[in-house]
C-alpha positions, 0 to 999 in steps of 0.5 A: 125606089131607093136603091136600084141595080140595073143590069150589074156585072161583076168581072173579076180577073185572076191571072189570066182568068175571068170569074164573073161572081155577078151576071145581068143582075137587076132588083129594086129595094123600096124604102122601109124594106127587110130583104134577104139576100141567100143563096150558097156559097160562092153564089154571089151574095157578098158581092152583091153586099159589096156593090150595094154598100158602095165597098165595090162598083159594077163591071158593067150595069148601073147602081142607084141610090135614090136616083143617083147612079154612084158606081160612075162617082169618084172614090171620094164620093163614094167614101162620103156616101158610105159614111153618111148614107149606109150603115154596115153590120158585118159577121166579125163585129169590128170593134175596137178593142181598147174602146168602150162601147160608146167611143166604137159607136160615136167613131162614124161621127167623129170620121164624118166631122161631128163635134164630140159632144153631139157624137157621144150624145147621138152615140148614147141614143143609138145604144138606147136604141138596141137597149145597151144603155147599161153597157156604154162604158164596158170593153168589147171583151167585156161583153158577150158576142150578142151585146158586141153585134148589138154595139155593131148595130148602134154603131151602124145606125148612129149617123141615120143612114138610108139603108142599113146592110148586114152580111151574115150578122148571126154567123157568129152567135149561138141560136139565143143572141141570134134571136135576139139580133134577128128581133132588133133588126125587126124592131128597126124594120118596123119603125121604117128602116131599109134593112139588106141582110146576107145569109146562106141560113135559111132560118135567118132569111125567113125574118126577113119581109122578102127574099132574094135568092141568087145561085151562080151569080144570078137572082133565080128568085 
């Protein structure tokens, strides 16, 4: 099992609320596995995103990652684990605007202490790999919202990482560059990548090779 949620909870304190965005949640993620997360809004889906991208841990329950249970790791650990061990494609791209397409995707090595010549070519193979090879030295502005989120995507596959986390990466894009993103993540899955995308549209989650629907902070199937 490569990553492994047991019983997670998630408790968040507004004033003198409580608001628990995540109740008694448990679900396995294989390795080599295309699973949507879906639901409406508000029923959890980002938060469950945070946890297993390490941006959030558990009020309650345990998260493993090949074994490892990181939520009990200090932030330091966990900063490492999301540099080295996941990769993040979120709905607003984050790119740099003043960086070409292959300084946005070389920055994760660069921040994990890789020396630049063996960054800019693992950033090249990476942009080979979504088919961008003729946009390495183009601006984000320069380029249309489809080819940004496929910079995106390079940028979170250029360090290898376990497993590959998308929260609503179409939510930006027309029904064409969202088909597109959609075939690359499959083409990813296919050559064995462990791939988690958020989404509230259907459409996108029926691309997926299994879904996980929460509501009211639960999974309900």
């Amino acid at each position: 099992m490569l990553a492994q949620l047991v019983d997670v909870t998630r408790v968040f304190e507004k004033g003198d609320q409580r608001v628990t965005a995540l109740e008694d949640i448990s679900l396995g993620i294989e390795r080599g596995e295309f699973v949507s997360l879906t639901g409406p809004s508000g029923c959890g889906k980002s938060t469950l995103m945070n946890i297993l991208g390490c941006l959030d841990v558990p009020t309650a329950g345990r998260y493993l990652l090949e074994g490892d249970d990181v939520a009990a790791l200090p932030a330091r650990a966990l900063c490492r684990i999301r540099n080295r061990r996941l990769g993040f494609v979120f709905q607003a791209f984050h790119l740099l605007p003043r960086s070409t397409a292959l300084d946005n995707v070389m920055l994760p090595l660069l921040y994990s202490g890789r020396g630049a010549r063996e960054s800019r070519e693992s950033a090249t193979a990476a942009l080979r790999t979504v088919g961008l090879q003729d946009r390495m030295t183009h601006l984000p502005s320069e380029m249309s919202g489809g080819e940004q989120q496929r910079v995106a995507v390079a940028r979170a596959l250029v360090n290898q990482p376990d497993l590959l986390l998308a929260d609503e990466p179409t939510g930006n894009l027309d029904r064409a560059a969202s088909e597109q993103v959609l075939e690359l993540l499959q083409q990813l899955h296919a050559q064995g990548r462990t791939i988690v995308v958020v989404t509230h549209d259907e459409w996108v989650s029926d691309h997926a090779q299994r879904r996980v629907r929460l509501a009211e902070g639960r999974v309900v199937s």
